[in-house]
C-alpha positions as CSV (number, residue, x, y, z in Angstrom):
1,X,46.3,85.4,-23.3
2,X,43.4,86.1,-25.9
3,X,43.6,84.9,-29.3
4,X,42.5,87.6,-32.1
5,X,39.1,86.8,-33.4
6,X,39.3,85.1,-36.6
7,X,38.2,87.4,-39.7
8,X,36.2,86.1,-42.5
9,X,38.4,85.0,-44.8
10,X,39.9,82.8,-41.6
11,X,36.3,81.5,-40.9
12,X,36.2,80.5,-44.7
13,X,39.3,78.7,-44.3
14,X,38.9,77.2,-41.4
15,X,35.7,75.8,-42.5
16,X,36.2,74.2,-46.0
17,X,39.6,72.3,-44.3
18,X,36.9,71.1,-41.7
19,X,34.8,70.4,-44.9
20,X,37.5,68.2,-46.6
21,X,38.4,66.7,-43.4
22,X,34.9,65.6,-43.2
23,X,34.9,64.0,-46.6
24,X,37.4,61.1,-45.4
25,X,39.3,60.7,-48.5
26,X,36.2,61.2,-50.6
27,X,36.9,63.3,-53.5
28,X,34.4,66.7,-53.4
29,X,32.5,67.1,-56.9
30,X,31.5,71.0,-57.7
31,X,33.1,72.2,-54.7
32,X,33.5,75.7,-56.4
33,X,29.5,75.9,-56.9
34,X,28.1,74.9,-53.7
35,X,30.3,76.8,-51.8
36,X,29.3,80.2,-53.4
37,X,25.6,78.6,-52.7
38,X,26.6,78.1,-49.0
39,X,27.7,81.5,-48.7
40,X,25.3,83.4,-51.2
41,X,22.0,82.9,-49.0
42,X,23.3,84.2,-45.5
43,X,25.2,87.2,-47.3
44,X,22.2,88.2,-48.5
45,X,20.0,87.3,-45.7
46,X,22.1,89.6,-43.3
47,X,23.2,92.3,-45.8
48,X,18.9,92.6,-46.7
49,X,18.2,92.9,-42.8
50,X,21.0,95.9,-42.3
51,X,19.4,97.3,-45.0
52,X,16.3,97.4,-43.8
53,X,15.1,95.3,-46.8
54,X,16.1,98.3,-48.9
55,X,17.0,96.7,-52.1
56,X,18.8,99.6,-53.6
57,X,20.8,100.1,-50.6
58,X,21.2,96.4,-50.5
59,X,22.8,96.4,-54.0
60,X,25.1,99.3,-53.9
61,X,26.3,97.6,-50.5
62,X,26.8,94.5,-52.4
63,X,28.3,96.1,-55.3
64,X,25.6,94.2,-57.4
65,X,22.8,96.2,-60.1
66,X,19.6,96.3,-58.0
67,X,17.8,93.6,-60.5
68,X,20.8,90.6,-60.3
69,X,20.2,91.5,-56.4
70,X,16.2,90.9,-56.5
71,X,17.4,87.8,-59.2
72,X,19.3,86.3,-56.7
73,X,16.7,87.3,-53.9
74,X,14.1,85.2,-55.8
75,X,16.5,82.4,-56.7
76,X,16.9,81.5,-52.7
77,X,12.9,82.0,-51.9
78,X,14.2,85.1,-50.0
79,X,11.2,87.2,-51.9
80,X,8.3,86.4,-54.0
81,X,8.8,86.5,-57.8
82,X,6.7,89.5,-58.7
């Protein structure tokens, strides 16, 4: 029998219970924070491909105003500062 494949917010799930499991006990500091970091970069690494690197297109996808998009683009070294 095949399983339905897991959709995102499964995958999310799935992986910060693995993260905590991983922790052993040990409390988690900022968890909030470095998760959206964790998740920020790829988002925006795969949504800037599909979009052919098309910020505007980018954005709109995103539901983000073109500059916080190129803000946030900078603030992972995805592009140059300019």
């Amino acid at each position: 029998m095949s399983s339905k494949p897991n959709n995102l917010q499964d995958c999310v799930r799935d992986s910060v219970a693995a993260f905590f499991n991983d922790l052993d006990g040990t409390e988690p500091a900022n968890l909030y924070d470095m998760l959206l970091q964790a998740v920020e970069k790829p988002l925006l690494e795969v949504v800037m491909l599909q979009a052919q690197h098309n910020q505007s297109r980018a954005a709109q996808w995103l539901g983000l105003n073109r500059n916080t998009l190129r803000k946030k683009l900078v603030e992972h070294q995805l592009i140059e500062r300019g």
